[in-house]
C-alpha positions, 0 to 999 in steps of 0.5 A, a space after each residue: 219453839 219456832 224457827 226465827 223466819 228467814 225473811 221479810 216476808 216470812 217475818 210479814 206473814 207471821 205477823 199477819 198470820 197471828 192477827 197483825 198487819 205490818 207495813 214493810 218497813 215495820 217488818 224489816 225491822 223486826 225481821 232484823 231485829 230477830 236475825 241479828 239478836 238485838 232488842 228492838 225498841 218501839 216508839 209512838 203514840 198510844 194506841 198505835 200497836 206497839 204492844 201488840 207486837 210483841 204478844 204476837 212474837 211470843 204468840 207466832 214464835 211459841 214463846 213465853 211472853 215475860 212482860 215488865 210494865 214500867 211505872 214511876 219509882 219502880 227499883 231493880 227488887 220489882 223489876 229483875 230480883 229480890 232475895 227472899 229475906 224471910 226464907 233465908 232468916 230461917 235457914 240462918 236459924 235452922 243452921 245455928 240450932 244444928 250447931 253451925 257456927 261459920 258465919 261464912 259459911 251460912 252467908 254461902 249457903 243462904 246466897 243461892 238460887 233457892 233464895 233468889 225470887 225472879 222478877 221479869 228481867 231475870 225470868 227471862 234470861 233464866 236458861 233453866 226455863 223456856 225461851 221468852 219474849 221479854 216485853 218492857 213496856 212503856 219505858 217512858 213511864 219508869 225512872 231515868 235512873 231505873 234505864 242503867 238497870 237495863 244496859 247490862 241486859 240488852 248488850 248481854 242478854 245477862 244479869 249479875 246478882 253481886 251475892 251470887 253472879 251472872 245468869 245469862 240466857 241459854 237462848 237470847 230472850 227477844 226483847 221488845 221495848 216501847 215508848 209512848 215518848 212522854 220523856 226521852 230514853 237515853 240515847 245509851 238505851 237506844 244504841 242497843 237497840 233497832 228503832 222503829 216509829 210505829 205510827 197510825 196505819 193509813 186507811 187500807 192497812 186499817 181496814 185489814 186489821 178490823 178485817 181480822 179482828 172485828 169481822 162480823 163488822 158490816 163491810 160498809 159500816 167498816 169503811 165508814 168507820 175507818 174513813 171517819 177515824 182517819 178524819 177524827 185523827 186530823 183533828 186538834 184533840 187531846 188523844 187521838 183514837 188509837 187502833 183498838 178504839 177504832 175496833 171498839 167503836 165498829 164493834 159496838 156499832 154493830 151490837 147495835 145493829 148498825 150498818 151504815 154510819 149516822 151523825 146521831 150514831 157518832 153522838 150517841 157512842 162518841 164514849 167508846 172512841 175518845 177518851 176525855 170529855 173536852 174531845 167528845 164535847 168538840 166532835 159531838 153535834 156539826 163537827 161529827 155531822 161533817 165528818 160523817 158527811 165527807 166519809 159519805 161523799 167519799 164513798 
């Protein structure tokens, strides 16, 4: 495990370090949110980085990543813990064919930790395993109710399982939540928390990160597609392109042997950049040849 850093910029070039190019209110946020031991709860539109964050904590801090990917109807059995009913029916068994008659005694013994089945929440605050950064990811998509669930976690850094009580964290997990903001979090779920929007990066910063991830990339052709993609992003579309499809679009054009940008180019792998056929239809033809039209005249 690696000392937390002492900076905003210890905290900046670790990030950058493992693949991550922050802005310097991003890393002040997380440099916080690691010094003063709050979660930090990330807000944006898909595809602008959240996730990622995190993986880079737990890549730049050499932490296990424990990651809880929410969805609709998910309960505390999925999240945090579950008994092991099959196993505890047994001891049940095995206990009265050795003559033991107290069934206080036998509810005692089948409530303990052997039994206990660890779901991401308690993985992470479970001091008898290494430290984590704890990922609840896309809050936003869980039940409103599923939230209460969490306060006790993020105030604590602690669980309390009724049959067998608290377990709490030798070393408080970094916790990293985000939302892609299809509804509101509650606002108890928030004052735990350090907020940070995380938008879309500017054109330089997005230069540097297909710099780093995608480097076999032609340097004019990566300008073009960055230049065209913060155009794209202007554009009344159903899903704007995220960072990782700006990866994946320089990235195919250079498996395709492109070097510089071309309207039949943008039309041939529009696929690759926008998602839905209502957006591909609306870019495809003039609208791309605009565009790439204007990256020219830019330079």
């Amino acid at each position: 495990m690696t000392a937390l850093p002492a900076t905003v910029a210890e905290t900046a070039h670790l990030l950058s370090s493992n693949g991550y190019i922050a802005d310097v209110e991003l890393a002040t946020t997380v440099h916080l949110a690691l010094a003063m031991q709050r979660p930090l709860f990330l807000e944006g539109e898909p595809g602008t980085g959240k996730t990622e964050i995190a993986k880079v904590l737990s890549a730049g801090l050499k932490r296990r990543l424990v990651r809880l990917q929410c969805y609709d109807g998910m309960d505390l059995s999925a999240a945090a813990y579950e008994w092991d009913h099959a196993r505890q029916l047994m001891a049940i068994r095995l206990a009265e064919a050795a003559g033991q008659s107290d069934r206080d005694e036998i509810s005692r013994d089948i409530y303990t930790r052997e039994f206990l089945q660890a779901r991401p929440l308690l993985s992470a605050v479970d001091p008898d395993l290494p430290p984590a950064v704890l990922l609840i990811d896309e809050l936003d998509r869980a039940d409103e109710p599923f939230e209460a669930f969490l306060l006790e976690l993020l105030a604590d850094f602690q669980i309390t399982v009724p049959e067998y009580g608290t377990v709490r964290a030798a070393t408080r997990p970094v916790v990293v939540l985000t939302s892609n903001r299809t509804r509101e979090v509650h606002d108890a779920i928030r004052r735990r928390c350090l907020y940070h929007w995380v938008d879309y990066p500017n054109a330089a910063r997005e230069r540097e990160i297909l710099a780093i991830k995608a480097p076999g990339v032609a340097d004019r052709l990566a300008g073009q597609v960055v230049g065209f993609v913060q155009r794209l992003r202007g554009e009344e579309l159903f899903k704007l392109p995220g960072v990782a499809e700006t990866i994946d679009w320089a990235q195919a054009l250079s498996y395709l042997n492109r070097t510089e940008l071309t309207a039949g180019d943008v039309d041939e792998t529009l696929g690759v950049l926008l998602k839905y056929q209502d957006d591909i239809a609306k870019v495809r033809g003039a609208e791309a040849a605009r565009l790439v039209t204007e990256v020219g005249a830019a330079g």
